[in-house]
C-alpha positions in Angstrom: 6.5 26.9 16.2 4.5 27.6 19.4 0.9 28.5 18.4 -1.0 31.2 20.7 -4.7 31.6 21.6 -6.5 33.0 18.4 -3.7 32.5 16.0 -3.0 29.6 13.7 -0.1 28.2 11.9 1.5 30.6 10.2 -0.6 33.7 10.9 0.3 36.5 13.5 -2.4 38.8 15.5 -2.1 41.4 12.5 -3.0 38.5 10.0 -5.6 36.7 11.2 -9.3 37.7 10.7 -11.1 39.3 13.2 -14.2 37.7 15.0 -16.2 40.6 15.3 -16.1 42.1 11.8 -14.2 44.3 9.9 -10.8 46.2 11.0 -10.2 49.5 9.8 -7.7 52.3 10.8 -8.0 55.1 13.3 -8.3 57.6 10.7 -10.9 55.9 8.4 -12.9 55.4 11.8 -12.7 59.1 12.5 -13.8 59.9 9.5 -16.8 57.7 9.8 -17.9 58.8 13.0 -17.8 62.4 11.6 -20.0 61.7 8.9 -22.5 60.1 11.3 -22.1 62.5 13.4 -23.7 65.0 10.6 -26.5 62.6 10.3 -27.0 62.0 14.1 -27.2 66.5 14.3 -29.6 66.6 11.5 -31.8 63.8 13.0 -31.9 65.6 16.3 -32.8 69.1 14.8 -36.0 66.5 13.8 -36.5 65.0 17.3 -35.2 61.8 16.7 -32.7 60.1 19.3 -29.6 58.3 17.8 -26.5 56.7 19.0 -23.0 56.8 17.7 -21.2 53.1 18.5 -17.8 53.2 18.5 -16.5 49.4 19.1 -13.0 48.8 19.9 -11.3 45.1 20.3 -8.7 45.3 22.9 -6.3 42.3 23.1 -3.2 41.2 25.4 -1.5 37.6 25.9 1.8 36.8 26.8 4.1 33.8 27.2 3.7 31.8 30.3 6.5 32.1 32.7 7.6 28.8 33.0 8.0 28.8 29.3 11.2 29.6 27.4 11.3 33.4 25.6 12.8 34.6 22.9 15.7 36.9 22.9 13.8 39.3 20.2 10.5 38.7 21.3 8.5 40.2 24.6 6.9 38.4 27.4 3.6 40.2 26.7 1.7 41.6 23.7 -1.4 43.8 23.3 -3.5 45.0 20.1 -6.0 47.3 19.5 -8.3 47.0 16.6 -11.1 50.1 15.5 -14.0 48.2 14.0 -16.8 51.1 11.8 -18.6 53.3 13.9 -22.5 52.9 13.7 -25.4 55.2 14.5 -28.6 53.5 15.6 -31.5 55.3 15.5 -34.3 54.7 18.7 -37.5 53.8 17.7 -40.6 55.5 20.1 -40.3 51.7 22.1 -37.1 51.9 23.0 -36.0 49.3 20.0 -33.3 49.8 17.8 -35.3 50.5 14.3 -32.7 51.5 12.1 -28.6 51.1 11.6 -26.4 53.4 9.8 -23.1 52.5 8.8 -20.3 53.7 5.9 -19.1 51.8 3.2 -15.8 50.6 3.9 -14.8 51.2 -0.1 -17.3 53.6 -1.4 -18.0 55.5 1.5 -21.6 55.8 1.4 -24.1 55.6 3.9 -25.7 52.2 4.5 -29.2 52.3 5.9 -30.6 49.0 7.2 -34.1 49.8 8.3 -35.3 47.1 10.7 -38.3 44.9 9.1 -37.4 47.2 5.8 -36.3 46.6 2.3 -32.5 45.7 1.6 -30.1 47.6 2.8 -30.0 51.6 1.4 -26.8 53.1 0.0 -26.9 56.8 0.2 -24.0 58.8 -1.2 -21.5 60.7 1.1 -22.9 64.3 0.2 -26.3 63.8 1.2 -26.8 63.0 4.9 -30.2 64.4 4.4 -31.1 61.7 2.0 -30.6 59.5 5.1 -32.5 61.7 7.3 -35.3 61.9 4.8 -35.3 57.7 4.6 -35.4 57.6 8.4 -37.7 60.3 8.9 -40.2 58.2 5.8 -39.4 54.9 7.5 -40.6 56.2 10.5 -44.0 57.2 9.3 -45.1 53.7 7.9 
């Protein structure tokens, strides 16, 4: 069995883990970047500038051509893998100060406050629990 770049024995592109973090589907990642999207409104109704970050791994190898092919399997293959959206929140310096993510399971927000306690779970239902946590992180 011919191995390719970034897959091992046994494991095709669809199996393997990814390098830069979690995989999820179109839809779950559309439904993340809505909900941040409600945070990212309410936090600008407050004066606060935040990013949405969508990342997206794009892939494509292919057989060399001096190489023998398969009947049932192309020359070339591509992938495309939707990794969660994340909203970061600029501090007054330019920095990135604080990271909000969803919960791949639960849903929630996550809240990771740079130089802050753990990271915050906030449910679903109250993007204004995460605006007040930003809003109080800012003050200190």
């Amino acid at each position: 069995m011919r191995v390719t770049q970034g897959e091992t024995e046994g494991q095709s592109e669809n199996q393997r883990g990814d390098e830069c973090g979690e995989v999820i589907t179109d839809a779950t990642a559309e439904s993340q970047d809505r909900a941040l999207a409600v945070v990212q409104r309410l936090l600008t109704e407050h004066g606060i500038r935040a990013h949405r970050h969508n990342t997206i791994s794009l892939g494509l190898y292919g057989n060399h051509v001096d190489l023998p092919t398969w009947p049932n399997r192309p020359d070339s293959r591509t992938w495309v893998k939707r990794h969660p959206p994340e909203l970061a929140v600029i501090g007054p310096h330019g920095w990135r100060d604080i990271t909000v993510t969803m919960g791949s399971r639960s849903g929630c927000y996550l809240v990771s406050i740079r130089n802050g306690p753990d990271l915050q779970t906030v449910g679903r239902e109250q993007p204004e629990k995460v605006v007040d946590l930003i809003l109080a992180a800012r003050e200190t």
